[in-house]
C-alpha positions, 0 to 999 in steps of 0.5 A, spaced: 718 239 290 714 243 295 721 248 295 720 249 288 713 250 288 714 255 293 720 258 289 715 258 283 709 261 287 714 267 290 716 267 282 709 269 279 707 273 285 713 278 284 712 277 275 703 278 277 703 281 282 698 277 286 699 269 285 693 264 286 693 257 287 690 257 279 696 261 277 701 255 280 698 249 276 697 252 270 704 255 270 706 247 272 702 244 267 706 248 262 712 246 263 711 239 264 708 240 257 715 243 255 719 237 259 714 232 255 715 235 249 723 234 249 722 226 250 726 222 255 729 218 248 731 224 244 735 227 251 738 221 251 740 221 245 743 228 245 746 225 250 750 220 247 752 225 242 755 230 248 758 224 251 762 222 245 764 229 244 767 230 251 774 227 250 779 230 247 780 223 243 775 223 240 773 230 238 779 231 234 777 225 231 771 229 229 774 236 228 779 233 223 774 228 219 769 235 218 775 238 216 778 233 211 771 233 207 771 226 205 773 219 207 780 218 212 783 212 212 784 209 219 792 209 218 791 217 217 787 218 223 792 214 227 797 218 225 792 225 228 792 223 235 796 219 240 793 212 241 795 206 240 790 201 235 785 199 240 784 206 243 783 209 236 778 203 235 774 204 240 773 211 239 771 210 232 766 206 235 763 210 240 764 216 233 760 211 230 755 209 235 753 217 236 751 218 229 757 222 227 762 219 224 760 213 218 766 208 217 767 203 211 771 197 209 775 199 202 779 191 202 783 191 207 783 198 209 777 201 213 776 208 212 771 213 216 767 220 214 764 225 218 756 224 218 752 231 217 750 231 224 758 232 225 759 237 221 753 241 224 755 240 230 762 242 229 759 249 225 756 250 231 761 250 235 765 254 231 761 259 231 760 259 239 767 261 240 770 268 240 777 268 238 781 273 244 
């Protein structure tokens, strides 16, 4: 922590033009307060969300859930991606625990659908990648 403060001091000394002891405080308690703010909890969490989307398996499922606007069977997502039933379903189930996929029993069948928090991250997504 000592290095950082130092790299900080050198920082404000060079933004100031003259730093003092008060100046590294405050500016620590400000960002404390921006780290507070965010919440181990909720970093937590959007981590658990990151993490399901890091696997190709996975994100296509979503890409394709987000694209087909309602609800997809289980034997149609099989279809999508090149996994056998247990894999689909523990990737379903990591979907479904992350917050972006919902799934439902129809009979016999269980179907899935892309949740908004799915959709919001596939459209920023989208938007975030330019075509070359």
């Amino acid at each position: 922590m000592a290095q950082a403060t130092d790299r900080l001091r050198r920082y404000l000394d060079d933004e100031l033009g003259e730093c003092r002891d008060e100046d590294v405080e405050r500016r620590l308690e400000e960002l404390g307060t921006l780290e507070a703010a965010l919440g181990s909890a909720r970093v937590n969490a959007e981590l658990d969300v990151l993490s399901a989307l890091a696997n190709g398996t996975r994100y296509t499922l979503v890409r394709v859930l987000v694209a087909a606007e309602g609800e997809l069977c289980v034997c149609e997502l099989n279809a999508v991606v090149d996994v056998t039933e247990s894999g689909l379903s523990h990737a379903l189930s990591a979907l479904v625990d992350a917050g972006l996929a919902e799934g439902r029993k129809d009979g016999r069948w269980r179907k899935y659908r892309a949740t908004n928090r799915a959709v919001a991250l596939v459209t920023v997504l989208e938007g975030s990648v330019t075509d070359e």
